[in-house]
ROLO-642112 format. One line per 10 residues: their letters; for each residue x, y, z of N, C-alpha, C. Coordinates in Angstrom, 1 decimal, padded with zeros to 4 digits. Layout:
N
A) X/Y/Z/X/Y/Z/X/Y/Z ~ ...
***
This chain:
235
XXXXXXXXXX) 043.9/073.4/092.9/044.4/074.4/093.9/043.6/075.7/093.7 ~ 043.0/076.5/094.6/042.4/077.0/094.8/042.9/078.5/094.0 ~ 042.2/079.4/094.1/042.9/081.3/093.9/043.5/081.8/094.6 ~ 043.4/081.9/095.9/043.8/082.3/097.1/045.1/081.8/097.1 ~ 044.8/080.1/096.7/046.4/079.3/097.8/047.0/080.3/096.6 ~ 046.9/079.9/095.3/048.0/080.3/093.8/048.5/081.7/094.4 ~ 047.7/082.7/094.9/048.0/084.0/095.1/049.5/084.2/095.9 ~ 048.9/082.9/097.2/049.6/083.4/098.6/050.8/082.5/098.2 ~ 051.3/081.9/096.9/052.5/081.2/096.5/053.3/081.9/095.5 ~ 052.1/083.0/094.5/053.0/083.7/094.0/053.5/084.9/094.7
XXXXXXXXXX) 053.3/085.4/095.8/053.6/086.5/096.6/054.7/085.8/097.3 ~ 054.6/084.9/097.8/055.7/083.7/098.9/057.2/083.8/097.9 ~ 056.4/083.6/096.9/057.7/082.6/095.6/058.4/084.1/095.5 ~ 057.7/085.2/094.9/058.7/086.5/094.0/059.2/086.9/096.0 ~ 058.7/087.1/096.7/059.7/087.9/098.0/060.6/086.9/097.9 ~ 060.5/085.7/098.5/061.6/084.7/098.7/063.1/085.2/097.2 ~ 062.4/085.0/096.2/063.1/085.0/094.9/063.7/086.4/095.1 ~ 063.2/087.2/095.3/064.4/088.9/095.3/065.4/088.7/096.9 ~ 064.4/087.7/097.7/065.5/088.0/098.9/066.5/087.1/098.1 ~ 066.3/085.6/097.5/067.9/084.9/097.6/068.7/085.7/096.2
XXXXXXXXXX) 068.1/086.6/095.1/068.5/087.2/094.5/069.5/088.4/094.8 ~ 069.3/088.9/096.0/069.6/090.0/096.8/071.0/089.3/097.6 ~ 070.9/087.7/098.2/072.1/087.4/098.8/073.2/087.0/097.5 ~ 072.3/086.4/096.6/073.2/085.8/095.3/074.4/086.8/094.9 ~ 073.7/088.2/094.6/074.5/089.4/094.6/075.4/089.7/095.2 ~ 075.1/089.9/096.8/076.0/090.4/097.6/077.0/089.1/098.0 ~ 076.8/087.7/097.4/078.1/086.9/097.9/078.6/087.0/096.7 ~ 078.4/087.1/095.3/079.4/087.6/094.3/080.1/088.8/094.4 ~ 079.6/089.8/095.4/080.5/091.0/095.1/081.6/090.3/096.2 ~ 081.3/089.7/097.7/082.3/089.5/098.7/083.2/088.1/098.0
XXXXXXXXXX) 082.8/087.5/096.9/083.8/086.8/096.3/085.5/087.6/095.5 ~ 084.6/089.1/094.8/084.9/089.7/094.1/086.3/090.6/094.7 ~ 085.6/090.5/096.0/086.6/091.3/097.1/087.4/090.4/097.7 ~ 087.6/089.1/098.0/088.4/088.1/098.2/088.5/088.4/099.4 ~ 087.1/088.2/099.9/087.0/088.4/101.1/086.6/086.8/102.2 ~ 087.9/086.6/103.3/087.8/085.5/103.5/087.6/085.6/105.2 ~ 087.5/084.2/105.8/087.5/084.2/107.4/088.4/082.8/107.7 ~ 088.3/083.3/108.9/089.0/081.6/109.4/088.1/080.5/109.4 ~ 088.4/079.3/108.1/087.4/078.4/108.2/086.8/078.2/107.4 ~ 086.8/079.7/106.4/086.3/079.8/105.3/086.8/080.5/104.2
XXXXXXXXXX) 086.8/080.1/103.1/088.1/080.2/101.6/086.8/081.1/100.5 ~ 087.7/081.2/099.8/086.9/082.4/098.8/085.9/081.1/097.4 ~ 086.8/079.9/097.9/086.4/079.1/096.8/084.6/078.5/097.6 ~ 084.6/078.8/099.3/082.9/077.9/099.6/082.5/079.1/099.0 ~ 083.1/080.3/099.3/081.6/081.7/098.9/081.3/081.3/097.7 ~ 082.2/080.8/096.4/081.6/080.7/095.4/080.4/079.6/095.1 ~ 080.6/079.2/095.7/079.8/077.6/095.7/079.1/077.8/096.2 ~ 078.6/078.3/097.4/077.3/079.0/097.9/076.9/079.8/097.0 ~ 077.0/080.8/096.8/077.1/081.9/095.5/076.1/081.1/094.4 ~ 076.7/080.0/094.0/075.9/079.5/092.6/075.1/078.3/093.1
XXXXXXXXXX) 074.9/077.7/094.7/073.9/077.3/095.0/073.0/078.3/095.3 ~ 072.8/079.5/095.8/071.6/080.3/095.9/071.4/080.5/094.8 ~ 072.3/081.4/093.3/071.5/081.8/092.3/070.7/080.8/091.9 ~ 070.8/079.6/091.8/069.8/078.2/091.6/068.5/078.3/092.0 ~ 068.6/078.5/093.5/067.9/078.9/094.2/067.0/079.6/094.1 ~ 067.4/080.6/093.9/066.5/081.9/093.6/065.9/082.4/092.2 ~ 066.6/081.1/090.9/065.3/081.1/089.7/064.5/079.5/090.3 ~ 064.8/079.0/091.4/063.7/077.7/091.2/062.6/078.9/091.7 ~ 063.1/079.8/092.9/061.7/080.2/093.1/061.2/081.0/092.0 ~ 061.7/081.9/091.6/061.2/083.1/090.6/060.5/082.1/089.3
XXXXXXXXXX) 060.5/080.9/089.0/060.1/080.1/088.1/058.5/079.8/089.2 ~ 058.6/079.4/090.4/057.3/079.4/091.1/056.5/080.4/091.0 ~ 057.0/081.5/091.3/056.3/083.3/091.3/055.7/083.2/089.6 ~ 056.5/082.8/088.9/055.8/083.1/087.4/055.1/081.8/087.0 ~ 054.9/080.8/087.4/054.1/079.4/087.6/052.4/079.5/088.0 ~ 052.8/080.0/089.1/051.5/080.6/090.0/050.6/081.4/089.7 ~ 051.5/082.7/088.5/050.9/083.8/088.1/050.2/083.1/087.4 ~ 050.7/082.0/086.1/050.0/082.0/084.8/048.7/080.7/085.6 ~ 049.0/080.4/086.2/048.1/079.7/086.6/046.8/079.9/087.3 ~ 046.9/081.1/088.2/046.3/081.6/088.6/044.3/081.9/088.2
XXXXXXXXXX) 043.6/081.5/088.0/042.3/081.5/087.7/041.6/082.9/087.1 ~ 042.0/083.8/087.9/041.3/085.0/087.8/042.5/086.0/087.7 ~ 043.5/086.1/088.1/044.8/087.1/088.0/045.9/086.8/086.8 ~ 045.5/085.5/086.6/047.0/084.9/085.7/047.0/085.5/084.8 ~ 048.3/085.3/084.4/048.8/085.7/083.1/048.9/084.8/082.0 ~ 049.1/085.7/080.8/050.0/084.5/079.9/051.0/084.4/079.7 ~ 051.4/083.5/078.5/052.6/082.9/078.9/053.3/083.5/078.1 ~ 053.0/084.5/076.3/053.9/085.3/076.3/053.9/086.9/077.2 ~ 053.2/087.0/078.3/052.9/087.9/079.0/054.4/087.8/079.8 ~ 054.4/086.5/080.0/055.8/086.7/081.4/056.6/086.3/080.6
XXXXXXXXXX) 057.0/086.5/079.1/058.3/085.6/078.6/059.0/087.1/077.8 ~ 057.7/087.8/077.5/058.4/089.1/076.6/057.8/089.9/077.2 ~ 058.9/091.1/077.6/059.2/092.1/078.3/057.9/093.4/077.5 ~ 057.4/093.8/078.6/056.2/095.0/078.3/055.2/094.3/077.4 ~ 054.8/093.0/077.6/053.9/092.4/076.6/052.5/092.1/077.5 ~ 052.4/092.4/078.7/051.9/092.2/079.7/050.1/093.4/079.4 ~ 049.3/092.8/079.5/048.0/094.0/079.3/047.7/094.8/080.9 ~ 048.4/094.2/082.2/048.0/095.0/083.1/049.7/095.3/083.7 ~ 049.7/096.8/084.0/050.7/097.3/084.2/052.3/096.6/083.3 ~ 052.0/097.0/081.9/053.2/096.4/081.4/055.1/096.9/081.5
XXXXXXXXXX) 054.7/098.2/082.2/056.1/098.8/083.0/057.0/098.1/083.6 ~ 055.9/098.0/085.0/055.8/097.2/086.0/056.2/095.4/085.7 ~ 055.6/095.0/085.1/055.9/093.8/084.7/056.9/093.2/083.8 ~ 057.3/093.7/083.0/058.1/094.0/081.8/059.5/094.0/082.6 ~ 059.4/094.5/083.9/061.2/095.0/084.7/061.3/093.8/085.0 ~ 060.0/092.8/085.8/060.3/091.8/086.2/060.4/090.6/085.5 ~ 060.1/090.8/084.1/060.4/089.5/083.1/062.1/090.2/082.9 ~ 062.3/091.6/082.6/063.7/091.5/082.1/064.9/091.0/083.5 ~ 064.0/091.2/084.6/065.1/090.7/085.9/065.3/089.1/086.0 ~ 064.5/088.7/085.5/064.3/087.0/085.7/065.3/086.7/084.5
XXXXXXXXXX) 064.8/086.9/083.2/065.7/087.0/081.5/067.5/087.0/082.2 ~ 067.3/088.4/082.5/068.8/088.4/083.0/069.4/087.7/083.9 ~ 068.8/087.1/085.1/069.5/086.4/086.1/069.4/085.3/085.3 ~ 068.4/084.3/084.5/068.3/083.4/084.0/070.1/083.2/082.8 ~ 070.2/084.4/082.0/071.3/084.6/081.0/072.7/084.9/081.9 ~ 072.7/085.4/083.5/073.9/085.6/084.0/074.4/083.8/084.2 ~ 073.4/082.8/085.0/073.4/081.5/085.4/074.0/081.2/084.4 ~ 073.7/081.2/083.0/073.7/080.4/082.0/075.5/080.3/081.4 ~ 075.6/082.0/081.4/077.5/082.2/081.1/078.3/081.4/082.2 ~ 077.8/081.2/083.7/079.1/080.1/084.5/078.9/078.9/083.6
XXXXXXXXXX) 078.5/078.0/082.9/078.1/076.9/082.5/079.1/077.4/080.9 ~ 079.3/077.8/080.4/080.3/078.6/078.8/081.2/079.2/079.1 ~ 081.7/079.4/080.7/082.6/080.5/081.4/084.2/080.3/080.2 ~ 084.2/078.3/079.7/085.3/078.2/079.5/084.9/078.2/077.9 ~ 084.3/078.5/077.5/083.9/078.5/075.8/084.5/080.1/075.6 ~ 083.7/080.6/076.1/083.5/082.3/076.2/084.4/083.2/076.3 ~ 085.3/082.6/077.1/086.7/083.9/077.9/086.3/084.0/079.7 ~ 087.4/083.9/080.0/087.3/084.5/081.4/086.5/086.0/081.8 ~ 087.5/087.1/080.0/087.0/088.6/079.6/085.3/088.2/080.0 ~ 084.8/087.8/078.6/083.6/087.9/078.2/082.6/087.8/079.4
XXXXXXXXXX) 082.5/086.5/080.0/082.5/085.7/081.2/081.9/087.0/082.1 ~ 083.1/087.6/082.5/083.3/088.8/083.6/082.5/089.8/083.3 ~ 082.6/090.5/082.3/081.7/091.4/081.4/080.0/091.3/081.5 ~ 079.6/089.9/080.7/077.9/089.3/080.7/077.7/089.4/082.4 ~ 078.7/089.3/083.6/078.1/088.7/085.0/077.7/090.3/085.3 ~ 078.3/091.4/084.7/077.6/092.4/085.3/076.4/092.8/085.4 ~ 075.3/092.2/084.1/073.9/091.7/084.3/073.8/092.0/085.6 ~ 074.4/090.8/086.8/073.4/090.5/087.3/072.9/091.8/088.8 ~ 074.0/092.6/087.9/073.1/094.0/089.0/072.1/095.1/088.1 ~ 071.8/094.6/086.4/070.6/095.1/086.2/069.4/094.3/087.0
XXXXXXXXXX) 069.9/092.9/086.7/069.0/092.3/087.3/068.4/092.8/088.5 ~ 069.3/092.9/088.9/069.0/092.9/090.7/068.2/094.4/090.7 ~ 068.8/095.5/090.1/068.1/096.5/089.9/066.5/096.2/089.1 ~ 066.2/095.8/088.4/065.1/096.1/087.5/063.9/094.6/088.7 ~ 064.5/093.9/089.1/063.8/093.3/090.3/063.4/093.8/091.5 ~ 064.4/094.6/091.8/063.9/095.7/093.0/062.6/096.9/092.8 ~ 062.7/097.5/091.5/061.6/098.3/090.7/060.4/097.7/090.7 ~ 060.3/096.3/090.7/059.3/095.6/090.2/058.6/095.5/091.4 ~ 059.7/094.7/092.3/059.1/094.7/093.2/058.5/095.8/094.4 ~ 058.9/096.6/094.1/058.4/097.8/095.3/057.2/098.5/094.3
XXXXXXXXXX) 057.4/098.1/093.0/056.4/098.9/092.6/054.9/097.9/092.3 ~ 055.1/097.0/091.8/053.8/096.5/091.5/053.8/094.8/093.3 ~ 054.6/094.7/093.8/054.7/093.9/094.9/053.3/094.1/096.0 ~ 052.5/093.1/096.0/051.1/093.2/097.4/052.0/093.9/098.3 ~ 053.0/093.4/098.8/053.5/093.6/100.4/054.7/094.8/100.1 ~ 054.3/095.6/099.3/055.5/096.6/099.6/054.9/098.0/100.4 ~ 053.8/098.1/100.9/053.3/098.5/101.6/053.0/098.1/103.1 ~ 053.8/097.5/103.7/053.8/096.9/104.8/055.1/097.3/106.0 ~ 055.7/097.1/106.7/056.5/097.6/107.2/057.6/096.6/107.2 ~ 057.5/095.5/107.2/058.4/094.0/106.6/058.9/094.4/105.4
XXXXXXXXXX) 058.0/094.5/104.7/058.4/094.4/103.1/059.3/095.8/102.8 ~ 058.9/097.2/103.3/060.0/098.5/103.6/061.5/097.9/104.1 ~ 061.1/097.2/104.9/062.7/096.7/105.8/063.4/096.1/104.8 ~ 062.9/095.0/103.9/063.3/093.8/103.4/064.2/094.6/102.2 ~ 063.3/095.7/101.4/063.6/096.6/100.3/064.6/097.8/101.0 ~ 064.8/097.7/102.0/065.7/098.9/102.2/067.1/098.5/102.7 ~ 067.0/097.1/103.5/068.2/096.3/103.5/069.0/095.9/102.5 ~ 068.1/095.4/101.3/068.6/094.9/100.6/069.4/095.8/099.7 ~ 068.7/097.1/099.1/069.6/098.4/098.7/070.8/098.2/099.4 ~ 070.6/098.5/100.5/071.7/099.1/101.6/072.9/098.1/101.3
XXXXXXXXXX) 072.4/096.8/101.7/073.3/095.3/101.4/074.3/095.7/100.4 ~ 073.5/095.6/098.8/074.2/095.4/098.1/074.9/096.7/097.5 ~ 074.3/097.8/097.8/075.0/099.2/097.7/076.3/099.3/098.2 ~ 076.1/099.2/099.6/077.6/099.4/100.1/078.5/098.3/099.7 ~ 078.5/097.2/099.4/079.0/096.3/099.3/079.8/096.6/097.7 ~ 078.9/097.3/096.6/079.6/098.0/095.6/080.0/099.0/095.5 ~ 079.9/099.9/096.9/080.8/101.2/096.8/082.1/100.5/097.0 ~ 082.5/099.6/097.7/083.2/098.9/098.3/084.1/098.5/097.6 ~ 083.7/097.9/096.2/084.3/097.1/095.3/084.6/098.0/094.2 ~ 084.3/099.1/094.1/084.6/100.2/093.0/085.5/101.5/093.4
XXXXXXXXXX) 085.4/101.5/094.9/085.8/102.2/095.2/087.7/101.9/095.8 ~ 087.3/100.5/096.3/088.8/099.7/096.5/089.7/099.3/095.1 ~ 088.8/098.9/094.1/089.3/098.8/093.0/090.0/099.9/092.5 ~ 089.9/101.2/092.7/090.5/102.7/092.4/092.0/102.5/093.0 ~ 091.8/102.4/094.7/092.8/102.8/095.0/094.3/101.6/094.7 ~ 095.2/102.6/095.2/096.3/101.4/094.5/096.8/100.7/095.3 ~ 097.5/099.8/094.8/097.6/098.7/095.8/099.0/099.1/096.2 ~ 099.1/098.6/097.9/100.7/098.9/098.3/101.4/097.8/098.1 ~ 102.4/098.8/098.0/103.5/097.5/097.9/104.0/097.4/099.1 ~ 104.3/095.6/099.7/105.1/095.6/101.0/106.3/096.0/100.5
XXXXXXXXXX) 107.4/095.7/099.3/108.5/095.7/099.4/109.1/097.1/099.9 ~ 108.5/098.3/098.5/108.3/099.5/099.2/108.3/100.2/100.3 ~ 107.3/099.8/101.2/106.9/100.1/102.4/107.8/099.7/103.2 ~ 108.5/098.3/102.9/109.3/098.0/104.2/111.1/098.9/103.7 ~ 111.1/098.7/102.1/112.2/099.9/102.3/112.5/101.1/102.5 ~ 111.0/101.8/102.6/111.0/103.3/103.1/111.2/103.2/104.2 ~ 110.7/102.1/105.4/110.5/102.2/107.0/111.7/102.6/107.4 ~ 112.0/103.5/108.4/112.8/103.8/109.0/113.2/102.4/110.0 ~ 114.6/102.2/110.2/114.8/101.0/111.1/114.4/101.3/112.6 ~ 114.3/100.6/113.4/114.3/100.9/114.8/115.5/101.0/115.5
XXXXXXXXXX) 115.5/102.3/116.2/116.4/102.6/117.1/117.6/102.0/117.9 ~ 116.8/100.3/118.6/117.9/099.9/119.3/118.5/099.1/117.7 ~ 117.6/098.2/116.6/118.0/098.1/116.1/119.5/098.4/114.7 ~ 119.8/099.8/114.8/120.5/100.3/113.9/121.9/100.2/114.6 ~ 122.7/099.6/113.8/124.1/099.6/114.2/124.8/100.5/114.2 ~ 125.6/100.8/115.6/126.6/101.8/116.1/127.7/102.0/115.0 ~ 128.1/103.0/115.0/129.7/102.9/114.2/130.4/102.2/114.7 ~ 131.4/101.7/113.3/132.2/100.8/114.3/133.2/102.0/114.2 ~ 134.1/101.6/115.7/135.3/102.2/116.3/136.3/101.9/115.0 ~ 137.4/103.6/115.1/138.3/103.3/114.2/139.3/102.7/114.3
XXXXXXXXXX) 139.9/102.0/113.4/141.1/101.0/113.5/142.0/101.5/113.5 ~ 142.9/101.3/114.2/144.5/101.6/114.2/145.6/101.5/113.6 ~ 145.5/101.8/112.6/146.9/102.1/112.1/148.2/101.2/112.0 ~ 148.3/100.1/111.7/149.7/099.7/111.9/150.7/099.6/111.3 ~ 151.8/099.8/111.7/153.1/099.3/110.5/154.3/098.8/111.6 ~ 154.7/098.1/110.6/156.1/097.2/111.1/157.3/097.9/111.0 ~ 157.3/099.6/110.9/158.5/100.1/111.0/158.4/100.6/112.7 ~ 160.0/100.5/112.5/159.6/101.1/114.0/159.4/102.8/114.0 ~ 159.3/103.5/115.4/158.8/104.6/115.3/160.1/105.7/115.2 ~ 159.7/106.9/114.3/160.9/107.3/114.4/161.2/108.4/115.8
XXXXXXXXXX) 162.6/108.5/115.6/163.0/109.6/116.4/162.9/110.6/117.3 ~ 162.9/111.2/118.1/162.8/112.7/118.7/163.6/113.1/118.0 ~ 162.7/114.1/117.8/164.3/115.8/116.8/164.8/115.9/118.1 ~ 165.6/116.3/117.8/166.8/117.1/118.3/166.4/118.7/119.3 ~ 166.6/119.0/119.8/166.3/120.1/120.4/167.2/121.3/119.7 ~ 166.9/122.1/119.6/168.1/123.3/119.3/169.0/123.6/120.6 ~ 169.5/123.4/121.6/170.4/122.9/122.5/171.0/122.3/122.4 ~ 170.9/120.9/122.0/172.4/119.8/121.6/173.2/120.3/120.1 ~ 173.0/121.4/119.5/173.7/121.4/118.3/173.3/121.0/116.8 ~ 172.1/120.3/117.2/171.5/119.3/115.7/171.5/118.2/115.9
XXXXXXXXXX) 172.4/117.7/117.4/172.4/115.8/117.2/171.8/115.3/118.3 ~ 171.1/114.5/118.2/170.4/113.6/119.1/171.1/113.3/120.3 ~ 170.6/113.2/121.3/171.2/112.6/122.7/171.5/111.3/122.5 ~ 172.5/110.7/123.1/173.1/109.7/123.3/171.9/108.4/123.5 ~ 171.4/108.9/124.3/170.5/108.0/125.2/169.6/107.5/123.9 ~ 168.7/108.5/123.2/167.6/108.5/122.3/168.5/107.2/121.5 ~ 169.4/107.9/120.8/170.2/107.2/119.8/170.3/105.4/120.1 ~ 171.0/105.4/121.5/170.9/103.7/122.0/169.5/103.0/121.5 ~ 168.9/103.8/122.4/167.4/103.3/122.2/166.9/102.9/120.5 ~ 167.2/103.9/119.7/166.6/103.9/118.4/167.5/102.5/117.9
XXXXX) 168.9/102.7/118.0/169.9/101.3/117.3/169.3/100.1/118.2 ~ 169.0/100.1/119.3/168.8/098.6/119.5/167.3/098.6/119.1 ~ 166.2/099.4/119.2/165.0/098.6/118.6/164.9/098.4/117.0 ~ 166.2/099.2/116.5/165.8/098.5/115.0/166.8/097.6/114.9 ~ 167.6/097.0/116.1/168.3/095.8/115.9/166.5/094.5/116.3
***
């Protein structure tokens, strides 16, 4: 294979490799946020999720294939294996062996997730946004095509992507979560909803009722008439 093809495969291989690097990220953070649709469960994101990270070291394994093979540009092979060991731009290069190192050691903890701890597990996966960070460095800085107007878009989406997507998740994580029970016993009821008073009850007794007083006219004693009336209803 020629110099040219090796060139135009390690340039193919590292863009491809930061773009599926770049999605790998941003569907672990929307797993992280348990973010779902109709049709689709939080359990395919993950499964997509660890089919691209796959993905995205078969290529980064091509990008650093190409390099060492390369005729006139390549590297060696402790060049791309230890970080700043590199004789041309070892900065530059050095970010992109520790971005590959790390995505390679984030893959490796799903595979010990159950040896490890769930803790530990969760902790080691935060790697994978040095990674993603010390990949992005690399690539805008020492990348052929970061001077192009594709390659600005490709590096400014992908910030953007995975930026907001972690304001998102740090910043949701702060606030607190409501409670429905709460909420629905604060809610005021609705209007037609709320029950009337009930009407007061009456009073009953099984005595009968008493008497008219007497007027000060008859002397102190009841009229005749009252009197009938009162004897026969308590007959």
């Amino acid at each position: 294979m020629s110099g040219e093809l090796l060139w135009y495969f390690a340039r193919a291989g590292g863009f491809v490799a930061y773009g599926l690097l770049t999605a790998s990220v941003a569907m672990g953070l929307l797993a992280s946020l348990r973010v779902t649709a109709p049709g689709w469960t939080r359990a395919m994101t993950t499964e997509v999720h660890r089919f691209v990270t796959m993905t995205a070291l078969g290529f980064t394994a091509l990008h650093v294939l190409t390099l060492v093979a390369h005729p006139t540009e390549g590297y060696g092979i402790t060049e791309v294996l230890i970080p700043f060991a590199a004789a041309r731009e070892p900065l530059w290069t050095g970010l992109g062996v520790i971005a590959m190192e790390l995505a390679v050691a984030v893959w490796l903890t799903t595979h010990f997730r159950q040896r490890i701890g769930y803790g530990r597990w969760r902790q080691l996966h935060y790697l994978a946004f040095v990674s993603f960070g010390a990949a992005l460095v690399h690539g805008i800085a020492q990348g052929t095509d970061t001077a192009t107007p594709w390659g600005r878009v490709v590096y400014m989406a992908s910030m953007g992507l995975v930026g907001g997507l972690l304001a998102v998740r740090i910043f949701g994580a702060q606030r607190p979560a409501a409670d429905p029970e709460a909420a629905t016993a604060t809610r005021p009821a609705p209007v037609a909803a709320r029950a009337a008073p009930a009407p007061a009850r009456a009073v009953t007794t099984s005595l009968p009722p008493l008497p008219e007083r007497p007027s000060p006219a008859s002397g102190g004693l009841p009229p005749l008439g009252s009197a009938a009336n009162t004897v026969r209803r308590g007959a």
